[in-house]
VEXPA-112040 format. One record per residue (C-alpha): x, y, z. Coordinates in steps of 0.05 Angstrom, whole numbers. Layout:
<zazas>
c1: X	c2: Y	c3: Z
...
</zazas>
This chain:
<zazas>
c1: 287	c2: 2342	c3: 1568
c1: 222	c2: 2321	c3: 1535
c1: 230	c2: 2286	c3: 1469
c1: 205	c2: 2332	c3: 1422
c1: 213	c2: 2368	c3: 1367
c1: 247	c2: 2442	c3: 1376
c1: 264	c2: 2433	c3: 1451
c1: 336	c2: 2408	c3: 1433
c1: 354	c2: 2468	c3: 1378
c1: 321	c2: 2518	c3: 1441
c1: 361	c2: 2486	c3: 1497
c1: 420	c2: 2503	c3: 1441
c1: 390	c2: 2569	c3: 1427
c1: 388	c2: 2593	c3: 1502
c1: 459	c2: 2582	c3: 1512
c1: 488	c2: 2605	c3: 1452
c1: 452	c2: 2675	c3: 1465
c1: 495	c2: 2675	c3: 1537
c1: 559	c2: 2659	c3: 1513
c1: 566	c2: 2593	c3: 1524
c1: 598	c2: 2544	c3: 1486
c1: 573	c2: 2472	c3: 1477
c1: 643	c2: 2433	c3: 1473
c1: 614	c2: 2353	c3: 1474
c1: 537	c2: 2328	c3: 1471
c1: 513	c2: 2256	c3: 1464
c1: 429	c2: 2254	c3: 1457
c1: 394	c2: 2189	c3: 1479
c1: 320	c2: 2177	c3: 1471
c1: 272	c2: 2148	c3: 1504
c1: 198	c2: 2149	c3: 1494
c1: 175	c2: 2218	c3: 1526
c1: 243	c2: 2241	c3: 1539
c1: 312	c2: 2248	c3: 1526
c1: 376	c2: 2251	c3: 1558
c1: 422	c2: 2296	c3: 1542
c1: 496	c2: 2299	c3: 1559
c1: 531	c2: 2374	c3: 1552
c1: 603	c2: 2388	c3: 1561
c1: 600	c2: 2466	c3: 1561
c1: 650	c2: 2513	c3: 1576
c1: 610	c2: 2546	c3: 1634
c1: 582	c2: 2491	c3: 1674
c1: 549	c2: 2543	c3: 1735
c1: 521	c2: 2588	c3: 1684
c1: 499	c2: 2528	c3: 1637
c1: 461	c2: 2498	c3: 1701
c1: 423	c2: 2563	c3: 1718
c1: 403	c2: 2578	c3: 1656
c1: 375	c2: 2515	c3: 1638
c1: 350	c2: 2509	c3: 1707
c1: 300	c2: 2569	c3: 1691
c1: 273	c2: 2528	c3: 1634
c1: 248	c2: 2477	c3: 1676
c1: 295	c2: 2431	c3: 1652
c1: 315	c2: 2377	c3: 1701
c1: 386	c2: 2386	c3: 1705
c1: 446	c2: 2347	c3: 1733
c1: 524	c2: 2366	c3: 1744
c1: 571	c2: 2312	c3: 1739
c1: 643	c2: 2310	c3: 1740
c1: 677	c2: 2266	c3: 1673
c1: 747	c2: 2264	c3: 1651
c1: 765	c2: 2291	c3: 1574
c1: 824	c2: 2272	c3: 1538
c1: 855	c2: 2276	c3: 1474
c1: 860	c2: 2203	c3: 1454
c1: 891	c2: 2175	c3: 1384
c1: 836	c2: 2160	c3: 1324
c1: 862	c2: 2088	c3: 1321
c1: 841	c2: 2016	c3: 1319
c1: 834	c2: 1986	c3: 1395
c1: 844	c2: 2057	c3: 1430
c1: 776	c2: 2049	c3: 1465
c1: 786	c2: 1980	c3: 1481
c1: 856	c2: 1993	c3: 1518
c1: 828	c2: 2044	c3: 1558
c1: 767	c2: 1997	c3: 1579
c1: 814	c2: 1951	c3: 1588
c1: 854	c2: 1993	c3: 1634
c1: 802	c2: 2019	c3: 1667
c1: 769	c2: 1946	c3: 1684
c1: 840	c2: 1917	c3: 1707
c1: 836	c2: 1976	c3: 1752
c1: 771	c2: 1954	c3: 1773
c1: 737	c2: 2017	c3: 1750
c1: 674	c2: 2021	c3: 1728
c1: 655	c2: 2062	c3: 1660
c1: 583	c2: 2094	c3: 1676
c1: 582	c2: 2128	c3: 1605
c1: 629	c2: 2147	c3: 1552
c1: 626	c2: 2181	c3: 1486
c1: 674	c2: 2216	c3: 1443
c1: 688	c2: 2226	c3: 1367
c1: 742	c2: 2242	c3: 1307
c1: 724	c2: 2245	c3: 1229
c1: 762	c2: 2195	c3: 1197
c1: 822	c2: 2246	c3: 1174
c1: 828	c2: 2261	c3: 1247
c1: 891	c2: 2232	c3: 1282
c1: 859	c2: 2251	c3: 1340
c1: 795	c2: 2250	c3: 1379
c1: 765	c2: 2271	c3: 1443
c1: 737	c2: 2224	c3: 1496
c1: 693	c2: 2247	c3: 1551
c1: 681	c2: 2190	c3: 1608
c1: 644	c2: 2192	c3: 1668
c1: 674	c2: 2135	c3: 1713
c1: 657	c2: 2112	c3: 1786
c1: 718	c2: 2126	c3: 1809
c1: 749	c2: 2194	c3: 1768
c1: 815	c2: 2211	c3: 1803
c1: 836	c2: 2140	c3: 1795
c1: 813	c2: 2149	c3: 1715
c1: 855	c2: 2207	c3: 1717
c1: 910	c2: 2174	c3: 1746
c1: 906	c2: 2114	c3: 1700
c1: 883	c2: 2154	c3: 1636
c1: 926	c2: 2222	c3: 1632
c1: 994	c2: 2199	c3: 1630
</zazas>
């Protein structure tokens, strides 16, 4: 989406007014634009809508879990995921520190295997 300001808080706007709730985003910038990564709970209805705006707009599958807010949780699932010779395209997640829990969306080149490997 271009990289300016008020196109992020409409993108927001438009599907809040239809019901649809924004579950995950990670925003990176680049000179003109920005990508932005949605997790919403209506992924058809997200894309139309969106689509109208003349947003370019791409569906991927990722894989969300619930993963512990602790030192080296990241690094044992990269490290799982790279003895199982998967590749991490992009990842993102969060907690607040009095979390004991957080949530990780990953996009990986291989997602049933990630499943496989990550939900246990």
């Amino acid at each position: 989406m271009p990289n300016r300001p008020g196109v992020l808080a409409r993108t927001c706007s438009i599907l809040a007014e239809n019901n649809i709730n924004i579950m995950a985003m990670a925003v990176h910038d680049t000179v003109d634009d920005a990508v932005v990564r949605l997790l919403v709970d209506s992924p058809t209805k997200a894309l139309l809508l969106l689509e109208q705006e003349e947003l370019y707009v791409m569906e991927h599958d990722v894989v969300v879990l619930e993963i512990q807010n602790a030192f080296g949780e990241i690094c044992r699932i990269a490290q799982c995921l790279a003895e199982a010779d998967i590749n991490i395209q992009y990842l993102y997640c969060t907690a607040t520190p009095k979390q004991d829990a957080g949530c990780l969306v990953i996009k990986t080149d291989n997602l049933e295997r990630t499943e496989e490997i990550l939900v246990k």
